[in-house]
C-alpha positions, 0 to 999 in steps of 0.5 A: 501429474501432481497437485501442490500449493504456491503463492502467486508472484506476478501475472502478466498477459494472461499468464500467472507465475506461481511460487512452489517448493522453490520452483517458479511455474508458469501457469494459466487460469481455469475458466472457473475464476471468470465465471466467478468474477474472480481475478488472481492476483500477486499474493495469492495462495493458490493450488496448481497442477502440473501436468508431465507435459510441463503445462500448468494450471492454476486451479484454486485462489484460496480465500484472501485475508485481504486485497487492495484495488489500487495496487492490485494485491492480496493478502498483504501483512504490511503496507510500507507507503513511500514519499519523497523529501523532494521531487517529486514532492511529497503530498500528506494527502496522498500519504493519509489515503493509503494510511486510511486505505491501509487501516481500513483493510486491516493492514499494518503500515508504515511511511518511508520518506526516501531521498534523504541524501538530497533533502531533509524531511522537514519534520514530516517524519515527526507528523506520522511518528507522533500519529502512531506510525512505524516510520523511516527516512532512507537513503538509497545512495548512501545506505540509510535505513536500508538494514531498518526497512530489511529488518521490518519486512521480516518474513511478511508479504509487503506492499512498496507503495507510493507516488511514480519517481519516489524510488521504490524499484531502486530501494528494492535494488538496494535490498536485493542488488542482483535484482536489478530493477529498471528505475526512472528519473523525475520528469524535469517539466512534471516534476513526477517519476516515470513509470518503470513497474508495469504491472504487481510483482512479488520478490524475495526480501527479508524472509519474505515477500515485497510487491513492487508497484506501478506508481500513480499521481493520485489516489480516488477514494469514490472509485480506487478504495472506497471508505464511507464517511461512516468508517473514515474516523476509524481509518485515523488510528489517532482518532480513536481514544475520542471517537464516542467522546463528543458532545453529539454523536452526530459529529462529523469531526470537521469543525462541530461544536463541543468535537473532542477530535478537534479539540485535540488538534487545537491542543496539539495532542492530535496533528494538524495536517493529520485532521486536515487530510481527514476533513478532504477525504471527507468532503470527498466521500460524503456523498457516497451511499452504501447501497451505491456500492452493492 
């Protein structure tokens, strides 16, 4: 029997499959993490035990340095969110939450606009460069931007995250071909992908490590990641050379008088669409209180 430490690379049907000096292990939880309301999750630093008999058991998660509900992950150094330029189409809305869900965490993140071999981006890769975002256009048909996005991984645990049918698994194959994950096609009467990627899992990109996740329509931000109206100006990495600048230190930043933030939008020094994400995601979030949540 020896004791050693691993990462935690996917776990399915009460079973956990840990990383460890090359070998992958598979292991079950002690009851202590239960009892602890603790569920291990891909991208956990871990301490297992493996018996002679070749039984393995997960003992220990050690402390995260973060974790996301929605994938189900921790422990993340960069966030990549990706959207489609066509089918499915993509949704600013639905980027700017997972930037802000991203920025909340403490995460790095960048936008990765796919499919470019059938549509271009129409400028939307210039909305989130000109916000202070990493960002790429790829294609995984004709090689794209693949060696950019292998090069940004660089030896990070990374999480490819976006809308089901936007191409994450096939990116993924296109940087690591012997994995050879399962895609799926957009739905012709949805207009949405099918989901392939059934639960979080860990593979071996770039040095590092990239989280393949399930894909979703939509993102909550009352249940799946909560940001108080309080915290969400500080999620826009934009806002915050005007965050403390407007005339009352009430201002919600949505159509205030004498707000500096929207006058930047006005001036064309912060985008449009940008603040209007910022201003649903308010109206989503304005009733929530802080002792709702503890």
């Amino acid at each position: 029997m020896r004791v050693t430490d691993g990462i935690l690379i996917k776990g399915i049907g009460g079973f956990y499959y840990v990383e460890a000096a090359g070998t992958i292990y598979e292991c079950k939880a002690k009851g202590i993490h239960r009892k602890k309301g603790l569920s291990p999750l891909a991208g956990d630093n871990v301490q297992i035990t493996i018996n002679d008999e070749g039984y393995c058991s997960l003992d220990k998660i050690y402390e995260r340095k973060n974790s996301l509900v929605r994938p189900p992950v921790a422990n993340v150094d960069k966030l990549f969110v990706l959207a489609s330029t066509c089918e499915p189409l993509p949704s600013t809305l639905v980027i700017d939450k997972m930037t802000a869900i991203a920025q909340n965490k403490g995460i790095e993140c960048a936008i990765v606009f796919t499919k470019e071999d059938l549509k271009s981006d129409d400028g939307l890769a210039d909305i989130y460069r000109k916000s202070g975002f990493e960002t790429y256009t790829v294609s995984s048909l004709t090689g794209k931007g693949i060696d950019e996005i292998s090069k940004a991984i660089n030896g990070n645990i990374c999480v490819f995250s976006g809308n089901s049918g936007v191409g994450k698994s096939t990116l993924l194959n296109k940087l690591v071909p012997k994995l050879q994950l399962e895609t799926g096609e957009i739905s012709e009467k949805l207009g949405r992908g099918r989901h392939t990627t059934r639960q979080v899992e860990l593979f071996k990109v770039g040095g590092g490590y990239v989280a393949d996740t399930p894909g979703f329509a939509a993102i909550d931000l009352t249940a799946d990641e909560v940001i108080l109206k309080e915290n969400l100006p500080f999620c826009f990495k934009e806002f915050l050379p005007y965050l403390g600048t407007c005339k009352f230190s009430s201002c919600a930043h949505i159509n205030d008088k004498g707000c500096e933030i929207c006058a930047a939008v006005e001036q064309g020094e912060i985008m449009r669409s940008r603040h209007e994400s910022y201003v649903s995601m308010y109206n989503e979030v304005k009733n929530i209180k802080d002792w709702e949540l503890k």
